[in-house]
C-alpha positions, 0 to 999 in steps of 0.5 A: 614479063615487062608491062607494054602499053598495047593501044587500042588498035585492031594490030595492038589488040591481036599482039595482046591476046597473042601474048596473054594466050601464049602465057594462059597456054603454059598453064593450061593442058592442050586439049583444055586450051584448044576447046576454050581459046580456039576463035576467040580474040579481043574485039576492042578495049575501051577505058582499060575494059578488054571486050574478048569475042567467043563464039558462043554462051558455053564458051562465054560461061566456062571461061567466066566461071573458070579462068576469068581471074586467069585471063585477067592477069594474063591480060595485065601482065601484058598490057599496062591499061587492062583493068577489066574483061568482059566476053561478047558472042560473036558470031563472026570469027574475031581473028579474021577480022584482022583482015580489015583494020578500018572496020567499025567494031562496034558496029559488028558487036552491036548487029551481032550481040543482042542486048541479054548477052552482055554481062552487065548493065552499065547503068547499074553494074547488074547482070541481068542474069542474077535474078532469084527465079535462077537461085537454087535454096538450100539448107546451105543458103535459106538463110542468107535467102530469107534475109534478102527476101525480107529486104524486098519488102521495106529496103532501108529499114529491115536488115540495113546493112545486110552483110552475106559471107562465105567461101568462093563460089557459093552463089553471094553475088548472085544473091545480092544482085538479085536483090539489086535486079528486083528493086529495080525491076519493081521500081524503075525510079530507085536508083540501084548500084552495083560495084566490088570493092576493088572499083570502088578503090579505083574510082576513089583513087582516079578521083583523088589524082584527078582533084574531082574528090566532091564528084566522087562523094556526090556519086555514091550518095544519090543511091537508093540501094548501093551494093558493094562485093568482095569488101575483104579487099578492102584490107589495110586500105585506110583510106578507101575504107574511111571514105567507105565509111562516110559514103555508109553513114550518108546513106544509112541517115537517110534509109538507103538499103546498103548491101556487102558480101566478103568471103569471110565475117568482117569480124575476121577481115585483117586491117579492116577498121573497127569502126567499119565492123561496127556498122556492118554489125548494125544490120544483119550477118549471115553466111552461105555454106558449102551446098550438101549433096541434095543441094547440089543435085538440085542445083544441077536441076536448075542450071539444066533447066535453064540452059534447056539441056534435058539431064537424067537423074543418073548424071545429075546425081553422079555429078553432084556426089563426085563435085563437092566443091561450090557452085561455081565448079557446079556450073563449070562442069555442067557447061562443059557436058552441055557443051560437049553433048552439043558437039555430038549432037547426041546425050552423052553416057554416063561413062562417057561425063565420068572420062570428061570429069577425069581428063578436065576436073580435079578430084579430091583425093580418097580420104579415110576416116583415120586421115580425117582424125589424124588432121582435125585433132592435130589441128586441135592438139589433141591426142588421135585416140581421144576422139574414140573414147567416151569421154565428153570433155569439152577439147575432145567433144568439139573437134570429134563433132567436127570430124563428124560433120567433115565425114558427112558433109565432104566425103558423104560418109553415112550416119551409122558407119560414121558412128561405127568408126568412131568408137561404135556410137548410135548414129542418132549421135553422129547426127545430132553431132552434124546438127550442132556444128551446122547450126553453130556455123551459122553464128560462129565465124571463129568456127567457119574460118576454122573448118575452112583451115581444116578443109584446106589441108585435105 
């Protein structure tokens, strides 16, 4: 499809959602597009930033947490300018203000849209929302929690830079925001700064074209606390990456806490400089993991909580032993039943979420041990049949170990009947076994970046 340029008129935003929807429509089902899309519409774009109106909270988080890449690219597909997308509550009806193109839109967002329900704070890019009263610790996550705990205490001087990797999902924004919002909080004066990796590239990039290079640098030098995601999108980018490094030095010299979060260790980001994995290196690495099923349940605790939606131990426990994907999904198909219940004004059975989790979510397909066996020790190469021997030769006592933790902590597999199928071990094995591999990912990225290979061939 060929990029059209789309002004910001009331006319122009119409036929740009009309055609970003009509491309999200081939992707999604119909009953998914009819609840999520219905009533909304872009309320205004200013400096390539598009402001979609939905009608409520529900609707606003499950499409943030599920299709906002989706809509995004729909959205630049269609329109040239489009680089960001943020969703406001509006409680009139964004197609019938088509009705009236000389209406002040921002007017209407500013009566309509109290200040909370913004998603970020433009001062300092934080959403408000990423504070650690809602972060849910777990084993999964203690500690990445603790390490930004301890920053709280001295920032710039313990744990600078603190570095946190792991998969989509898994609660790393959040995290590193919450530092962000607290320091604020305590000290109105420091100066805090949140930004991904891809805005820093723009900005870096719009100031090189635009000859304003010193203001660029001037920038990002006064922060007391500068926080930046996503740096594996920094890859083969040679010169954001050199001026990355100059910014790092700057404020490293003077104590400035520096903040990063990638979804893999630096040590494994392709074309990535060294000299960059050498500073990152400097403070402390950590991971977040995939939270295991009392973490899960846990999470879905919380999440109701906050939404102050009453959910009975049946349902969050259902939930979280058939979602055993991030937190993001978590959350996702929390809304979903929040919203759903809202709708009819009632609970919902529990026969009644498991329909909505078999028409809205995908599941992971039915996996038995010997499907287990045959994909981790292929991935190893090594024979099937070595993982049930005795033996405890180093290549057979990795991947069986793996094949253990993998059986636990995806499918739910318990202890003893893990042990029993593979070769009739004591389950005391199996979970000294889960143990080994649970504390070897916290300090191994080759073995992180290898069970996420292995999980992606389920």
């Amino acid at each position: 499809m060929s990029h059209k340029p789309y002004p910001p008129t009331m006319e122009n935003n119409k036929q740009l959602w009309s055609s970003a929807t009509t491309e999200i429509e081939l992707h999604v089902s119909k009953a998914n597009f009819s609840t999520w899309f219905k009533n909304t519409g872009i309320l205004k774009q200013d400096g390539g930033v598009v402001f979609l109106g939905v009608p409520n909270e529900f609707v606003k988080d499950w499409l943030y947490n599920k299709y906002h890449k989706f809509i995004l690219k729909a959205l630049r597909s269609c329109g040239e300018n489009v680089r960001g997308l943020e969703y406001v509550i509006c409680k009139t009806d964004p197609k019938l203000q088509e009705q009236d193109e000389k209406q002040d839109i921002k007017a209407l967002t500013n009566t309509e849209l109290p200040l909370k329900d913004l998603y970020i704070n433009k001062e300092d890019n934080l959403n408000p929302r990423y504070v650690f009263d809602s972060f849910v610790i777990g084993s999964f996550n203690e500690l990445a929690h603790a390490a930004a705990q301890a920053i709280l205490k001295r920032p710039g001087h313990v744990y600078n830079p603190l570095f946190v990797h792991g998969g989509t999902g898994l609660g790393k924004t959040h995290l590193i925001q919450a530092v962000g919002n607290y320091i604020k909080g305590s000290d109105p004066k420091k100066k805090v700064y949140y930004v991904t990796s891809e805005k820093f590239s723009m900005d870096y990039i719009n100031s090189v074209q635009a000859n304003k290079i010193n203001s660029f640098k001037e920038k990002y030098r006064r922060y007391d606390v500068f926080i930046m995601d996503d740096i594996q999108f920094l890859s083969g980018k040679e010169k954001t990456q050199e001026e990355l490094f100059h910014v790092f030095n700057a404020l490293y010299e003077q104590n400035k806490q520096i903040i990063f979060s990638s979804d893999q260790h630096p040590n494994y980001i392709p074309n990535l400089k060294e000299r960059l994995k050498s500073r990152f290196s400097a403070g402390m690495i950590v991971d977040v993991q995939q939270p295991e099923y009392e973490s899960r349940v846990a999470i879905l605790r919380s999440k109701s909580s906050l939404n102050n939606f009453s959910m009975t131990d049946e349902t969050s426990q259902y939930l979280a032993s058939v979602i055993q994907g991030n937190i993001r999904e978590l959350e996702g198909v929390l809304n979903l039943v929040i919203c759903q219940s809202q709708l009819k004004n009632r609970s919902l059975t529990l026969n009644e979420i498991k329909s909505i989790i078999k028409n809205n979510i995908k599941q992971r397909r039915s996996v038995s041990v010997k499907d287990v066996v045959k994909i981790v020790t292929e991935f190893y190469n090594i024979e099937e049949g070595m993982v049930y021997e005795k033996t405890r030769r180093k290549e057979v006592v990795k991947p069986r170990q793996i094949i253990m933790y993998i059986l636990r902590e995806d499918f739910n597999v318990s202890y003893p009947s893990i042990g029993q199928k593979l070769g009739g071990r004591d389950h005391t094995t199996v979970i000294h076994s889960c143990e080994k591999i649970r504390g070897d990912l916290k300090k191994d990225g080759l073995l992180v970046q290898e069970i996420d290979r292995i999980r992606a061939m389920f």
